[in-house]
KEKETI-46006 format. One record per residue (C-alpha): x, y, z; residue in three letters; chain. Coordinates in steps of 0.2 Angstrom, whole numbers, plus 5000, padded with zeros to 4 digits. Last residue first. Layout:
REM KEKETI-46006
NODE    xx    yy    zz  code  unit
NODE     X     Y     Z   ALA     A
...
***
This chain:
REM KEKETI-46006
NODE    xx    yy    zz  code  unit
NODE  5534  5684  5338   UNK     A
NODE  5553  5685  5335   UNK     A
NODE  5562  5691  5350   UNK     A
NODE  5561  5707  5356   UNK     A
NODE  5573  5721  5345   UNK     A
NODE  5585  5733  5356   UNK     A
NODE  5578  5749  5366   UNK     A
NODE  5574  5766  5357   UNK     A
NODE  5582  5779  5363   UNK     A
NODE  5572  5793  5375   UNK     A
NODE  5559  5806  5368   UNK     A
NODE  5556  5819  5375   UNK     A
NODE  5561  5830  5393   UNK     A
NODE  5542  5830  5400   UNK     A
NODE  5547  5809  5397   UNK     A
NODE  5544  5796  5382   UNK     A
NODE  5552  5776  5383   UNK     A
NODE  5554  5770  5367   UNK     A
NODE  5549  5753  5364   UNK     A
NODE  5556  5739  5352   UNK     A
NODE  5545  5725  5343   UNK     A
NODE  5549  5710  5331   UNK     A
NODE  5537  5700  5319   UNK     A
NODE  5532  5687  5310   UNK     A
NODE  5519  5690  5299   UNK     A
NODE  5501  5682  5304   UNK     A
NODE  5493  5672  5291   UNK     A
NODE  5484  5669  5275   UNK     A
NODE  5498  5674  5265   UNK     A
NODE  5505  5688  5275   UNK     A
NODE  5494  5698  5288   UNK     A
NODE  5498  5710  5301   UNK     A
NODE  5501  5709  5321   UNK     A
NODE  5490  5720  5328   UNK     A
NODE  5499  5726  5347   UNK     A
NODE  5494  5723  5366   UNK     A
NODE  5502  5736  5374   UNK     A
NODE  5512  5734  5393   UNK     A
NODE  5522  5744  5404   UNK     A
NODE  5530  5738  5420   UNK     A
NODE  5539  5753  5428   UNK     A
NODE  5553  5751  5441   UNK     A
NODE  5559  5763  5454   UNK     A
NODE  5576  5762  5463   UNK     A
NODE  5591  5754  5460   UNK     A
NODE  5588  5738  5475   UNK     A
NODE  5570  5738  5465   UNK     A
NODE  5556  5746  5470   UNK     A
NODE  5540  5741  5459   UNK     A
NODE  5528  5753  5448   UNK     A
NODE  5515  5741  5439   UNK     A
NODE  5504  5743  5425   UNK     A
NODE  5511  5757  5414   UNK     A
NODE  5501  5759  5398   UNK     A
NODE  5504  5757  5379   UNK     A
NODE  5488  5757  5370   UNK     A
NODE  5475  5740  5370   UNK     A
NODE  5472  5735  5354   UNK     A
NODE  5485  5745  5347   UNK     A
NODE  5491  5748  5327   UNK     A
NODE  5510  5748  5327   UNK     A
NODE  5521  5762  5320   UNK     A
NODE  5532  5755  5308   UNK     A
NODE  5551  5749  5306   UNK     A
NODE  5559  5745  5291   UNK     A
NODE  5555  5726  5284   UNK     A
NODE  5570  5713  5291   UNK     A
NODE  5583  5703  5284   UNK     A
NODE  5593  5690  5295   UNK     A
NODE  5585  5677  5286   UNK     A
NODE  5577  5661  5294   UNK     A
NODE  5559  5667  5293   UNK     A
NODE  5559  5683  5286   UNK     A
NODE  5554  5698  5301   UNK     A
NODE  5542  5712  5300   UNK     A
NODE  5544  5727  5309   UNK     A
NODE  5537  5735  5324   UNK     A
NODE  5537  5751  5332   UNK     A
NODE  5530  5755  5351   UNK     A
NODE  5529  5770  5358   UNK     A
NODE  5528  5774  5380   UNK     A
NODE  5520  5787  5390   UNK     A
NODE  5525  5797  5404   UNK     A
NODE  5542  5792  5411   UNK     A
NODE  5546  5802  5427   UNK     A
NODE  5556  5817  5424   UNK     A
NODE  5571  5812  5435   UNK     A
NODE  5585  5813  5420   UNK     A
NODE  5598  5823  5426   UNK     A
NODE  5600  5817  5443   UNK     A
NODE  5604  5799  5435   UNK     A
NODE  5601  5795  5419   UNK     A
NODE  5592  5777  5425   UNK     A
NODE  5577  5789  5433   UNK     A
NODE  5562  5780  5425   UNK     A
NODE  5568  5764  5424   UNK     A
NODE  5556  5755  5410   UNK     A
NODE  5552  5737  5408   UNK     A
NODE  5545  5731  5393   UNK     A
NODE  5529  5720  5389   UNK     A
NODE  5520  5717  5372   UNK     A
NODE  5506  5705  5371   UNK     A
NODE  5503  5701  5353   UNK     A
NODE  5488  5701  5341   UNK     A
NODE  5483  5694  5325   UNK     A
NODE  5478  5700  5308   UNK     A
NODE  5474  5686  5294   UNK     A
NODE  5456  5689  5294   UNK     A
NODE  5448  5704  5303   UNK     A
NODE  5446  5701  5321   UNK     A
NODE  5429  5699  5327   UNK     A
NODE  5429  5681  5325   UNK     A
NODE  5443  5677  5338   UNK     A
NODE  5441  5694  5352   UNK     A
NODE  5431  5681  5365   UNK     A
NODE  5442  5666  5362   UNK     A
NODE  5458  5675  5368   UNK     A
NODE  5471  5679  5353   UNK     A
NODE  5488  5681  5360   UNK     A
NODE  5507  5681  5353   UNK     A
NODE  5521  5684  5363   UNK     A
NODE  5531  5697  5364   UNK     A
NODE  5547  5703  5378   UNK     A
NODE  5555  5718  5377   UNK     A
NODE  5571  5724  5376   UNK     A
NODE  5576  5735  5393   UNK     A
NODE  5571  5753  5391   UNK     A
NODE  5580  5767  5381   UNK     A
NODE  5587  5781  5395   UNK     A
NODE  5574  5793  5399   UNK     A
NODE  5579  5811  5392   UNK     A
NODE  5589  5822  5400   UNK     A
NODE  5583  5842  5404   UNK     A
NODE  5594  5856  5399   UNK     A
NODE  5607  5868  5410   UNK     A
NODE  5621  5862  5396   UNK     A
NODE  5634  5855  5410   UNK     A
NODE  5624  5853  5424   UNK     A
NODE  5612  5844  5418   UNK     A
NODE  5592  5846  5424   UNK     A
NODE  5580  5835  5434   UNK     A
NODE  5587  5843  5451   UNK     A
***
């Protein structure tokens, strides 16, 4: 069952594949945004089961966390809670030769810095009936 053997205690999710960002801004959302703050697409991939027997609560939300990134330096701002225009939520469940697959997406602020966006990075944690999961690696640079 969804328990280990060893301690008797639920498993959390494993963290989920890094994912992917881009930026978005469709004509419609343009001028009601507020100046300088722009959005990105977030996606990520998330095996629900990937901890084995111990881990088959399925995956029931997701967090997000960005952090802002200096152009051409390898230092980055701490990582924050993102502001959402559209939540984290699964939209696809596929089968894949290892079992189940979730495709989550959010579509995140992205916050201003001299007159423009920031550049940013995101990473995901994936959020079961056991907790909370580890977080995955950084997306690329947005």
């Amino acid at each position: 069952g969804p328990w280990s053997r060893s301690f008797c205690e639920a498993q959390a999710p494993e963290a989920p594949r890094a994912p992917s960002a881009e930026a978005v801004c469709p004509p419609t959302l343009a001028n009601c945004l507020p100046r300088g703050v722009g959005l990105a697409r977030v996606a990520w991939h998330v095996d629900p089961f990937a901890g084995g027997e111990a881990a088959l609560f399925e995956v029931v939300s997701c967090e997000v966390q960005l952090r802002g990134v200096a152009e051409g330096a390898q230092a980055a701002s701490l990582p924050q809670q993102c502001r959402f225009l559209l939540p984290p939520r699964a939209i696809a469940k596929r089968d894949s030769t290892m079992g189940l697959v979730h495709t989550w997406e959010c579509v995140a602020e992205v916050p201003a810095e001299d007159g423009g966006t920031q550049a940013v990075q995101f990473r995901v944690c994936a959020i079961s009936a056991a907790g909370p999961g580890p977080w995955s690696g950084w997306s690329p640079t947005v």
